[in-house]
C-alpha positions, -999 to +999 in steps of 0.1 A: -032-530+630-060-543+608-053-581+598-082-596+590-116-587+576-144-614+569-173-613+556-204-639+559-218-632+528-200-653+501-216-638+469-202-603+474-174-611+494-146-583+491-113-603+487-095-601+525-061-594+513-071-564+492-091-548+523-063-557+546-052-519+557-013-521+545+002-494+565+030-485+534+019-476+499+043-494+469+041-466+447+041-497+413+012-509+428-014-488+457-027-518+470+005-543+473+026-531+506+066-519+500+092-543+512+118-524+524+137-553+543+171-548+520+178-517+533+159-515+564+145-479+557+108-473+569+087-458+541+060-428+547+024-435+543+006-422+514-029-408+511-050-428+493-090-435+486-099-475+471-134-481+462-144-518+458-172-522+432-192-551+416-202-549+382-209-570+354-181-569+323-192-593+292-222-604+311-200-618+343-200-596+372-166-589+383-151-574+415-135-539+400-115-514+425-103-475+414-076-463+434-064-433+440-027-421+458-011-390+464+023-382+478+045-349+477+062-361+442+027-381+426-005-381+425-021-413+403-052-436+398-055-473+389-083-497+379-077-532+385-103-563+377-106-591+399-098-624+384-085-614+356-057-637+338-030-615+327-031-596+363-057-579+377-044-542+369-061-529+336-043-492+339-025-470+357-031-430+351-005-407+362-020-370+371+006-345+362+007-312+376+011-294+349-020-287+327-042-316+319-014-338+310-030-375+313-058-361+330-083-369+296-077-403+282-089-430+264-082-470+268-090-504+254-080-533+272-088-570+270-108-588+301-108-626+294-118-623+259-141-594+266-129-555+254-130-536+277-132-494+273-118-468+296-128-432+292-116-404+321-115-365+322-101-350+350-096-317+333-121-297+357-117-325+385-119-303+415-101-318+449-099-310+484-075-323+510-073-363+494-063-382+463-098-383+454-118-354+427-148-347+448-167-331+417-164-324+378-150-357+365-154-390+353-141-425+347-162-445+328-158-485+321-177-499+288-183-534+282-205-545+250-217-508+243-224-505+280-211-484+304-212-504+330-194-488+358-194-445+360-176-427+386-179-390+391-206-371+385-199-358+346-226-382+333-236-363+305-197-363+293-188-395+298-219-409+280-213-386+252-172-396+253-180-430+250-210-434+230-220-460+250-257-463+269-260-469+303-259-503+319-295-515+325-277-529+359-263-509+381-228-512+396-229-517+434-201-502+456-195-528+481-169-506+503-146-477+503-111-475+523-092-443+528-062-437+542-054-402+557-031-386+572-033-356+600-016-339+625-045-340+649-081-340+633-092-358+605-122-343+577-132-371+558-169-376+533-184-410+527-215-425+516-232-449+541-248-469+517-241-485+483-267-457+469-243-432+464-269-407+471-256-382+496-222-380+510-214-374+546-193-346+560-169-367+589-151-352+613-127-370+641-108-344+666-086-361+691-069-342+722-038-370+727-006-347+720+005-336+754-031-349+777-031-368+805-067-380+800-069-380+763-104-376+747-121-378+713-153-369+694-168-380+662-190-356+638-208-364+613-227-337+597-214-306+620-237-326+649-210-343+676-225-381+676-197-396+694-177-385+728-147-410+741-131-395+775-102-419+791-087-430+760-064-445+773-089-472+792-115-469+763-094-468+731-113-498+712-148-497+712-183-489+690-212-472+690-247-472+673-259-436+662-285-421+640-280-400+611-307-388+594-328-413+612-306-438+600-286-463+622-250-463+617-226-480+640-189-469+643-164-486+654-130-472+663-095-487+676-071-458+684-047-483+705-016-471+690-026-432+686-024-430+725+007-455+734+027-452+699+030-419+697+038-401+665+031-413+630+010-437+648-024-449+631-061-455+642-084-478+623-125-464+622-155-482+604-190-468+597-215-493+583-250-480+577-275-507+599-274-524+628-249-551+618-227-562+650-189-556+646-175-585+662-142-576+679-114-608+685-076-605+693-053-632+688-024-628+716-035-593+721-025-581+690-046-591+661-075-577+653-103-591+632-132-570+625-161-590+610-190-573+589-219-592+595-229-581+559-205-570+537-233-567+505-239-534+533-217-507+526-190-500+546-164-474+548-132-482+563-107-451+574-072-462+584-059-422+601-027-421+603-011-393+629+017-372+625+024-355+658 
């Protein structure tokens, strides 16, 4: 659905192809899309969670993304650097299900010249529906005695793993895309903001199995922020709202949940601000959503239904 994102600002500008929402998962690579053309077979979609980050490894900043996927038969993350010359990947961790094999590691890898450190403990990782650990883990990145780019919220662990100090700049998380999959309603959290300081609770219900006049609402928070009645007439569209006396604007394209039926997707944006999501189609089909400001966070949710 989603072909195109742009962005106007050039000096954090998240690559286009990697944001392009692929709607099948190669299970080599999360963000490269299967080709199943040989034998005509039409993979399923996997869950997944990529955060985009900028940070700075050897003193040049660097466009870093952490991955996560999870099927019925894996469950995985991968950290890949942008611009790198032997490929971007740096490693790939497999999460076994069986007692904390792979989910503690250590390592080293080579970034143009520069070492680069990886440290993760996902021993006491806690999860909920998706790929992601919400709490009790870490990943840690550390360039020149630096760790320069800390996921999770272990801190104390992670510095003392690595025996690194932290960064004296602070990574920036330049926009998070998850892909989920539901049979009706969708329970997501996101951040808003490149902050990190709180996450949101979101929640999108749909009534399109078996309704004449479809509807759907948007919750952020427990508090319903957005109602869409005639679906089928109003099934692209955005709306500015306020969360904690913040503006957000959403912007949602359910076009083939109500005329595709099952396994159908729906692409949804919410970007903190009140940046305009400029909406084109190319022959009716192609959709580019532009993000007047990309160095804003956004987080992208590509929802795929199953019913």
């Amino acid at each position: 659905m989603l072909k195109k994102l742009k962005s106007r600002n050039t000096s954090r500008r998240v690559d286009e192809q990697s944001l392009s929402i692929a709607p099948h998962i190669n299970s080599a690579n999360p963000d490269i899309p299967s080709d199943d053309s040989a034998n005509n077979t039409k993979p399923s979609p996997q869950c997944s969670v990529v955060s985009f980050y900028e940070t700075k490894i050897g003193g040049v900043p660097r466009q870093v993304t952490i991955s996560w996927t999870r099927s019925l038969i894996s469950h995985s993350f991968s950290i890949s650097v942008e611009g790198r010359e032997n490929g971007p990947l740096l490693c790939r961790v497999e999460l076994k299900p069986w007692p904390f094999r792979g989910r503690k590691g250590f390592r080293e890898e080579e970034v143009d010249g520069d070492h680069v450190k990886i440290f993760w403990d996902m021993r006491s990782a806690k999860f909920l529906e998706g790929p992601e650990p919400i709490s009790s883990y870490y990943i840690a990145l550390v360039s020149q005695d630096e760790v320069v780019l800390l996921v999770g919220d272990s801190h104390k662990s992670a510095y003392k793993k690595s025996k690194s100090r932290p960064s004296l700049e602070d990574s920036i998380l330049l926009c998070k895309r998850e892909s989920a999959l539901s049979k009706r309603n969708f329970t997501t959290r996101a951040w808003f903001n490149s902050g990190r300081r709180k996450e949101h609770d979101i929640v999108i219900e749909n009534s399109i199995p078996g309704s004449k006049d479809p509807e759907m609402r948007i919750s952020i928070d427990g508090k319903v922020l957005i109602s869409v009645k005639n679906l089928h007439w109003k099934f692209r569209g955005s709306e500015m709202v306020f969360v904690e006396q913040l503006p957000v604007q959403v912007f949602w394209d359910v076009h083939d949940w109500v005329f595709n039926g099952p396994w159908s997707q729906a692409f949804f944006v919410f970007k903190q601000g009140n940046a305009e999501l400029l909406k084109e189609y190319d022959d009716g089909e192609e959709m580019l959503c532009d993000c007047d400001n990309l160095s804003g966070f956004c987080f992208f949710l590509n929802a795929w239904r199953t019913e």
